[in-house]
TORDRENVEX-330639 format. One line per field, with one value per residue (C-alpha): residue number from 1; residue in three letters; chain; x negated, y, z negated. Coordinates in steps of 0.001 Angstrom, whole numbers, plus 524288, in hexadecimal, padded with zeros to 5 digits. Each point is the difference from the previous one (the first is absolute). Layout:
N
k: (NUM;...)
r: (ala;...)
c: (A;...)
xx: (X;...)
yy: (Y;...)
zz: (Z;...)
This chain:
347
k: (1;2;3;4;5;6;7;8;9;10;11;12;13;14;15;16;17;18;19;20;21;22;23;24;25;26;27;28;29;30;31;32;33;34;35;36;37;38;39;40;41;42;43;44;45;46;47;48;49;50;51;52;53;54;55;56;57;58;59;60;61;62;63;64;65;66;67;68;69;70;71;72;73;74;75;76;77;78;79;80;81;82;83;84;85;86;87;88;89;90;91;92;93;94;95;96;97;98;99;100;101;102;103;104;105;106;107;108;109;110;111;112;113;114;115;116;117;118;119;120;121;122;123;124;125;126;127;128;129;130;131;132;133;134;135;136;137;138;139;140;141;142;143;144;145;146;147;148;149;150;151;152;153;154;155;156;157;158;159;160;161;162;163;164;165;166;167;168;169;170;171;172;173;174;175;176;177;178;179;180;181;182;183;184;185;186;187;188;189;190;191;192;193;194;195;196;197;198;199;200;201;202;203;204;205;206;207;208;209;210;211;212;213;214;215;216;217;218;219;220;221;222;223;224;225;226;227;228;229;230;231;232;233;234;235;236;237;238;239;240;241;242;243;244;245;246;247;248;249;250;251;252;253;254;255;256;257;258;259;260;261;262;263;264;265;266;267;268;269;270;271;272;273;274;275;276;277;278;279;280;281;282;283;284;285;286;287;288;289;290;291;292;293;294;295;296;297;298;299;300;301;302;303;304;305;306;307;308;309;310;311;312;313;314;315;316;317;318;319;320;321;322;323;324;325;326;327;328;329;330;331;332;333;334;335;336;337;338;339;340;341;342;343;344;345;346;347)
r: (unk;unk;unk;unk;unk;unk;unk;unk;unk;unk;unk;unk;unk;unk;unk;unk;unk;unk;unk;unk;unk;unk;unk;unk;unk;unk;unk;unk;unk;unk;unk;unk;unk;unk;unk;unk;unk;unk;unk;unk;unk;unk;unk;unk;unk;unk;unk;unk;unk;unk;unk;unk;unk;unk;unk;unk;unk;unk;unk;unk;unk;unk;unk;unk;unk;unk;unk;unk;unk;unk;unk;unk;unk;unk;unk;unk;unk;unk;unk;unk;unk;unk;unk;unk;unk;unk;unk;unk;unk;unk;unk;unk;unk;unk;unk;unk;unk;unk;unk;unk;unk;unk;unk;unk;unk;unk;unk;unk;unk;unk;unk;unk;unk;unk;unk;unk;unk;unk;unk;unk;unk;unk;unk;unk;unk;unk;unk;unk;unk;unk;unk;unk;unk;unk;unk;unk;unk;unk;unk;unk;unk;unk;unk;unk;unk;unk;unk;unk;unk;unk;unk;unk;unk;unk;unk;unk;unk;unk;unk;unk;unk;unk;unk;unk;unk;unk;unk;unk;unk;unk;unk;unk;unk;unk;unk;unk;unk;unk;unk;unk;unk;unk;unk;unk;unk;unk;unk;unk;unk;unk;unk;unk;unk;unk;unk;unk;unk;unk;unk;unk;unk;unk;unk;unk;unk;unk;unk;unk;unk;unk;unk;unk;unk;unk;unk;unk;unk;unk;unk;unk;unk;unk;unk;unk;unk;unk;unk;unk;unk;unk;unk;unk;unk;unk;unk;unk;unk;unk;unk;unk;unk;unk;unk;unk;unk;unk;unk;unk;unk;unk;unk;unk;unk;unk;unk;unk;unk;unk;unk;unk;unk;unk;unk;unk;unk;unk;unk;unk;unk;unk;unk;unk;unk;unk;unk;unk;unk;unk;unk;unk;unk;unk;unk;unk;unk;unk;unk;unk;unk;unk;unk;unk;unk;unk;unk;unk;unk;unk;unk;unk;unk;unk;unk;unk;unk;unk;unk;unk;unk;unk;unk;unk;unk;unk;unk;unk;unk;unk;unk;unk;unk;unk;unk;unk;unk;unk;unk;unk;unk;unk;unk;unk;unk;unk;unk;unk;unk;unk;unk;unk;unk;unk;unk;unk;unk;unk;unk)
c: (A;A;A;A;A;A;A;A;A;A;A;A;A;A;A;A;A;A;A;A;A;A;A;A;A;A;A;A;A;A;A;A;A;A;A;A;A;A;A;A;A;A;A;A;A;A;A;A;A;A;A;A;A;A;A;A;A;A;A;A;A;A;A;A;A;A;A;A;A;A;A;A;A;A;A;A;A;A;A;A;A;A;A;A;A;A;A;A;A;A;A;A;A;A;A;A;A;A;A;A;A;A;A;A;A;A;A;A;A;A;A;A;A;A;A;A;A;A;A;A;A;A;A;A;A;A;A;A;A;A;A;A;A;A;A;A;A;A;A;A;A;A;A;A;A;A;A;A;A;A;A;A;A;A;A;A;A;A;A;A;A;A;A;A;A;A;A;A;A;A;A;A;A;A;A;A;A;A;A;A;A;A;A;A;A;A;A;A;A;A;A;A;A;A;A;A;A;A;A;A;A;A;A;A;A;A;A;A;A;A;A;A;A;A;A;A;A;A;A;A;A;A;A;A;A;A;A;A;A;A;A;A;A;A;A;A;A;A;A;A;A;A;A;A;A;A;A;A;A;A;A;A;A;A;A;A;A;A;A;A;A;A;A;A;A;A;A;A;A;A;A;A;A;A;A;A;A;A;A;A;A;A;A;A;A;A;A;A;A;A;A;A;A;A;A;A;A;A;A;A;A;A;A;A;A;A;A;A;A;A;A;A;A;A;A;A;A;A;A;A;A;A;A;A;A;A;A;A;A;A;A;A;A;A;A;A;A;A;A;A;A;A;A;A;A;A;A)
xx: (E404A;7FBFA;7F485;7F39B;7F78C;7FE84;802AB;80DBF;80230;80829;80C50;807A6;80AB9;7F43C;7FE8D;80F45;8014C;7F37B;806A1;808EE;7F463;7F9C9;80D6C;80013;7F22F;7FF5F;806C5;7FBE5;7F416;8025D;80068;7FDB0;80038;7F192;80551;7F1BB;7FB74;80B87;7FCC2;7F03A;80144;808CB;80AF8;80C00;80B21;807E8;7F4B0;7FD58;7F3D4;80178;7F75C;8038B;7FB7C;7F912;7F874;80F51;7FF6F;7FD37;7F257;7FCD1;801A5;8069B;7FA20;80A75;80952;7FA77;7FA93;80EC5;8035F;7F448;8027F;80F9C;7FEAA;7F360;8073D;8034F;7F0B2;7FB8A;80706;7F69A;7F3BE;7FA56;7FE76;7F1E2;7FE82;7F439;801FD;7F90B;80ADB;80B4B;806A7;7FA8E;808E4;80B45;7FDE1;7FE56;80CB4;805F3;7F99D;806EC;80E5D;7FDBF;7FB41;7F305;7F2D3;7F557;7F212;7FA7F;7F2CC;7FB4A;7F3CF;7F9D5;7FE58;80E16;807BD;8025A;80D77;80489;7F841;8083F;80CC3;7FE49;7FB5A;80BF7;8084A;7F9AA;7F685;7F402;7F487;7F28E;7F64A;7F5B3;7F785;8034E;7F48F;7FBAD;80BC9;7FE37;7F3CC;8037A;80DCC;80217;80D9C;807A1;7F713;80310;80F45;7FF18;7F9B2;809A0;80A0B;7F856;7FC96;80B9C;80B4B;803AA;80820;7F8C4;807AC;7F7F0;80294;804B8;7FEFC;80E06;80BD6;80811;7F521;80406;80C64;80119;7F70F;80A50;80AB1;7F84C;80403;80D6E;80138;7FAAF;809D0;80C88;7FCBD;7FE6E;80A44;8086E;7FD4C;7FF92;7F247;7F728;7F2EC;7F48B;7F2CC;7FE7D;7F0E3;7FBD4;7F2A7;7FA97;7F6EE;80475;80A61;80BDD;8051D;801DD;8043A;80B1A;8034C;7FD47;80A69;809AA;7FF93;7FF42;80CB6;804EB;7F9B4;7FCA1;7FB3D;7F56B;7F170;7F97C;7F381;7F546;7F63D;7F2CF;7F352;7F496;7F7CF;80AE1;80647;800C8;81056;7FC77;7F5DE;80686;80AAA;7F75A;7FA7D;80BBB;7FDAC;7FB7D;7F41B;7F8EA;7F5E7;7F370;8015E;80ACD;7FB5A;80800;805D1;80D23;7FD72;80E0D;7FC3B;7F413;803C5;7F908;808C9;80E1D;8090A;80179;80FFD;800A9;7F8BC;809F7;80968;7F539;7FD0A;80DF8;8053A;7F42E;7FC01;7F46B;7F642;7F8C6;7F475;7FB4C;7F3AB;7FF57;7FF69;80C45;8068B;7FAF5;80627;80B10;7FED9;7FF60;80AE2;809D6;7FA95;80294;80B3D;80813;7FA08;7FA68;7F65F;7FDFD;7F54F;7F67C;80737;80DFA;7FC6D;7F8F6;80D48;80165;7F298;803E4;80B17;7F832;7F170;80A58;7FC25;80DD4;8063B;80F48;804B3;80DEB;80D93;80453;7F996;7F2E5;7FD00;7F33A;7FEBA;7F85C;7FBC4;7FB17;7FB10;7F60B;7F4C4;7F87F;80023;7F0DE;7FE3D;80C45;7FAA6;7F3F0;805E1;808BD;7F4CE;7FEE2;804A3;80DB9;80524;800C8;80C65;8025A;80F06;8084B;80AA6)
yy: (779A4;80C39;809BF;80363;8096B;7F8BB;7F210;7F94B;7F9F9;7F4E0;80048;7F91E;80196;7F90A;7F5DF;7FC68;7FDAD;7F796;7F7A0;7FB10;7FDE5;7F910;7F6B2;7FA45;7F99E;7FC87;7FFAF;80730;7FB42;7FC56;80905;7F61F;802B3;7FD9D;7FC49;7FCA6;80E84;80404;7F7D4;804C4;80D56;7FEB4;809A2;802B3;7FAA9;8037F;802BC;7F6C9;7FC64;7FCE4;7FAB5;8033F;7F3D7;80449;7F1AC;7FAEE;80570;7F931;805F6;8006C;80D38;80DDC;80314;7F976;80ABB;80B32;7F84F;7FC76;80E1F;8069D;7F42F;80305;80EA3;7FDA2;7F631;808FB;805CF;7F23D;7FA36;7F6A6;80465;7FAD6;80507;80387;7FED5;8008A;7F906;7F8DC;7F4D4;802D1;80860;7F8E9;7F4E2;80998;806F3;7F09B;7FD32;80B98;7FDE1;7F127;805B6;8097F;7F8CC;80974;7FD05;8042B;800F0;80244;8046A;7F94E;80042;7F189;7FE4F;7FFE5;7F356;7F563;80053;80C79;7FD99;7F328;8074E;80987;7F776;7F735;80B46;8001C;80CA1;800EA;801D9;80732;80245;80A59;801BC;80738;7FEC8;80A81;806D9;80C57;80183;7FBFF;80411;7F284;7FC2B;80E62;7FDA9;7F363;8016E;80CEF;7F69E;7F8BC;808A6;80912;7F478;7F771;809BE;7FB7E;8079D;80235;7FDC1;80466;7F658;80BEC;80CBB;80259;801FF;7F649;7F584;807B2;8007B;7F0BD;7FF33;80750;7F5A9;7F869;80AF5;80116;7F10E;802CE;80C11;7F62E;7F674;8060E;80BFB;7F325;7FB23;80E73;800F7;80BCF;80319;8051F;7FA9C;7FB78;7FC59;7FC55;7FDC5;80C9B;7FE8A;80762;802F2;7FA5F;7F712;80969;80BD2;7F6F2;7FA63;80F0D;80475;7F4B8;7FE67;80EC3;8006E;7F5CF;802F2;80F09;7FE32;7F4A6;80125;7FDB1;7FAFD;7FB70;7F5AB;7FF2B;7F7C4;809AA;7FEBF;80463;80B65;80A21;801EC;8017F;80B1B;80400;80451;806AE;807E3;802AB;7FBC1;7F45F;7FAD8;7F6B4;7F47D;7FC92;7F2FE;7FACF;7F072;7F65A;7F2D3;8050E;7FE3A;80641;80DE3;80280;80D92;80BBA;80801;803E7;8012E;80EAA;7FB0A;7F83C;80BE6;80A70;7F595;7F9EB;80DA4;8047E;7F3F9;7F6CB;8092C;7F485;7F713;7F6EF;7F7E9;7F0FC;7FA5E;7F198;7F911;806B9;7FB5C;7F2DE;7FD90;805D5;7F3A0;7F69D;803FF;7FFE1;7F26B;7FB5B;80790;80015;7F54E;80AE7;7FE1D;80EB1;80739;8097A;80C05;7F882;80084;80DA0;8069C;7F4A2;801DA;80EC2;7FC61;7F40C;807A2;80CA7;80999;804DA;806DB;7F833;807C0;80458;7F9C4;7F82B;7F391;7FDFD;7FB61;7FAF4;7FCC8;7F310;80480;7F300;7F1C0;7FF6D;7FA0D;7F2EA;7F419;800D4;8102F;7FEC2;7F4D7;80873;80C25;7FC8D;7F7F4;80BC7;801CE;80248;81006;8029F;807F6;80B3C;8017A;80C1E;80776)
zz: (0AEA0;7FA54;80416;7FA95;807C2;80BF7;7F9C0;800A2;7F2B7;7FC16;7F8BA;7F77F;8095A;80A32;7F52F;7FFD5;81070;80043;7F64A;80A70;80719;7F622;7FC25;80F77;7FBCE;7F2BB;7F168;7F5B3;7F7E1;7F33D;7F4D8;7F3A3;7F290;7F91D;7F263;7FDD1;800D3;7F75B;7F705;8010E;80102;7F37B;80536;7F9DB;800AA;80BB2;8076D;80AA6;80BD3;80CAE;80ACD;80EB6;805E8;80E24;800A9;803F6;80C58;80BE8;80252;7F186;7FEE9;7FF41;80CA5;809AF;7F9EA;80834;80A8C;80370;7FF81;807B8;80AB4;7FF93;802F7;80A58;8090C;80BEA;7FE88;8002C;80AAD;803CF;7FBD0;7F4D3;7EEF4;7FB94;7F16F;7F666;7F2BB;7F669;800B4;7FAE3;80936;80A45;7FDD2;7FE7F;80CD0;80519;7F982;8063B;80D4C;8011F;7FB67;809EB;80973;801C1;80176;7F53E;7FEA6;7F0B6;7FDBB;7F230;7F72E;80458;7F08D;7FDDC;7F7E2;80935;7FC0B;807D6;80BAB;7FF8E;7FD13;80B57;80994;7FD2F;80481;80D06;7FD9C;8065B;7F468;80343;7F4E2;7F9AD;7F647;7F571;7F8EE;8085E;80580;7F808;80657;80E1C;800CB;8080D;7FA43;805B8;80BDD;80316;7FD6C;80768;80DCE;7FE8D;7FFFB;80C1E;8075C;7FF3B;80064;7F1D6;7F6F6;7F3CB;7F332;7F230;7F444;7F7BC;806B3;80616;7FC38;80525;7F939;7F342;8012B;80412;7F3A9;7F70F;80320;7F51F;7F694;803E8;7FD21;7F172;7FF38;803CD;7F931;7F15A;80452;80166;7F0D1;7F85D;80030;7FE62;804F1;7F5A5;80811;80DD9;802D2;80D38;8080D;8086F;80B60;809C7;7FB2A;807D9;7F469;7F63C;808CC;804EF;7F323;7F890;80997;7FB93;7F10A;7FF30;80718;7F7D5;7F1F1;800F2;7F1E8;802ED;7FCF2;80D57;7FF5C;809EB;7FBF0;80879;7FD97;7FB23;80A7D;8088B;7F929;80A5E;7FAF6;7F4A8;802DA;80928;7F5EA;7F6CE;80BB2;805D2;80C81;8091E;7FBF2;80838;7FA76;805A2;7FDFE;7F697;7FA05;7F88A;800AD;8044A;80D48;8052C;7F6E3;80801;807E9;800DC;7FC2A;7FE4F;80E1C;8038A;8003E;7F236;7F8DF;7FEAD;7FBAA;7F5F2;7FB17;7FD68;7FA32;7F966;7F4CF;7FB93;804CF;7F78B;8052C;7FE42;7FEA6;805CF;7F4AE;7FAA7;80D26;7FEEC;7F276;80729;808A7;7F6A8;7F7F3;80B7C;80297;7F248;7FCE6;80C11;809D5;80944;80858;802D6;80797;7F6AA;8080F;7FCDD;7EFC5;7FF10;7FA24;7F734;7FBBE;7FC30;7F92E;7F86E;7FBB7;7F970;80940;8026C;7F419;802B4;7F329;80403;80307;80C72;80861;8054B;80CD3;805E7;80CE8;803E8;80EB1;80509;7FE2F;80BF7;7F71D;8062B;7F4A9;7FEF5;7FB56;7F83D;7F79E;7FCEE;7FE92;7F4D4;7FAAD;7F4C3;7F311;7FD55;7FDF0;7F184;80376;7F813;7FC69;807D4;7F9AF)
């Protein structure tokens, strides 16, 4: 890990051990070939899509990728107290997951408005689930507060969903996977688009396919009522939101971690943000197209790639990453009850 003023940064030489980590657990998720976007976007010949598949995993998720890491390197600080998280479901789950391989307890602190489907995936892993409000929690605070009891009042060890860097390393495994796997077949790089929150997706995957494909276009896709990446580029620094709204439940942070922004800023030269509806047709078309059930924060860089926001003029592959599939049946039927993306053709 490298430094930066007083923080320790992640590497890609961090990103390489956790992948040993990472191949104890689980396989790689799929990377498959969207012939459907090719075909839509009306590239060239040669040119070619490809979806990294997060919903495989066993939580549903990316999230169980740096969950296994930060729970790997915290064992001996553990012992036998037990892991504090906050999360709006999805790393929940994965910190569950990584709590039952490790045979350590956890207690998750989620909104109470969160899809039944990942309170049922982490409590199947044996984690402990307390709830909030986060209607209200940029007002009250109670979400930091209540994860922050826990972790004072219990002993617990207090992991953040993206704000480490063992979490983005673990998370960066997911790139390395895309690097072998088209490295294996020739392939080059032009475009890699993937979701921003807080940032520990794309700083571990930024680190990996810019190791891999130095010439690749990175670019961060975030809804537009939760854009602080994006502004937070164009001012140059961190930028924090009052209160960021959309669908995509999972893209909800405040702001950017203080240890995925230097790594965002150096390598992610462009952020482009969705409206709801844009993601929601982003839905839908993964349904029809490809038979996936995905969550609206799991089809947000599809969305980009489908409503021409991203100029994919140039030579080389394009890959989107599908973060997650943690929708319940009942929003997912009326969220994709819109009308289909006129897609306008790439390059």
């Amino acid at each position: 890990m490298s430094t930066s003023s007083t923080l320790t940064i992640p590497t890609i030489n961090d990103v390489r051990q956790a992948e040993s980590v990472i191949r104890q657990h689980i396989s790689p998720a799929p990377l498959i070939r969207s012939y459907a976007l090719e075909q839509a976007l009306g590239l060239s010949n040669g040119r070619r899509i490809w979806l990294k598949d997060y919903g495989w995993t066993p939580v549903g998720s990316f999230k169980l990728l740096g969950a296994l890491n930060w729970m790997a390197h915290h064992l001996e600080r553990i012992g036998s107290k037990p892991v504090a998280a906050h999360s709006s479901g999805n790393f929940a789950s994965g910190i569950s997951f990584a709590g039952s391989r490790y045979g350590r307890r956890v207690i998750v602190v989620m909104p109470e408005s969160a899809p039944k489907v990942k309170f049922e995936r982490t409590r199947s892993f044996g984690a402990e689930v307390r709830t909030y409000d986060i209607a209200t929690d940029h007002l009250t605070g109670i979400r930091d507060k209540l994860t922050r009891e826990i972790a004072e009042g219990e002993g617990a060890i207090q992991a953040s969903p993206y704000d480490d860097p063992h979490v983005i390393a673990g998370n960066g495994v997911g790139g390395l996977e895309i690097a072998h796997v088209l490295k294996a077949h020739g392939r080059t790089v032009s475009h890699f688009l993937c979701q921003v929150s807080g940032g520990g997706l794309m700083a571990g995957h930024a680190l990996a396919i810019a190791d891999g494909f130095p010439s690749a276009k990175l670019i961060g896709v975030e809804p537009s009522g939760a854009d602080d990446f994006r502004q937070s580029l164009a001012a140059r620094e961190r930028v924090r939101l009052e209160k960021p709204t959309s669908i995509c439940d999972g893209l909800l942070s405040y702001d950017v971690g203080q240890y995925n922004w230097p790594i965002l800023q150096k390598l992610v030269e462009q952020s482009v943000s969705m409206d709801d509806l844009a993601t929601r047709r982003a839905m839908r078309w993964l349904y029809e197209q490809h038979g996936m059930r995905t969550e609206p924060s799991g089809a947000i860089a599809t969305a980009a790639l489908l409503s021409g926001e991203v100029d994919l003029s140039g030579e080389g592959d394009i890959i989107v990453v599908v973060s997650g599939r943690n929708v319940d049946e009942g929003p997912f039927q009326n969220w994709i009850q819109v009308e289909p993306e006129k897609i306008k053709p790439g390059r």
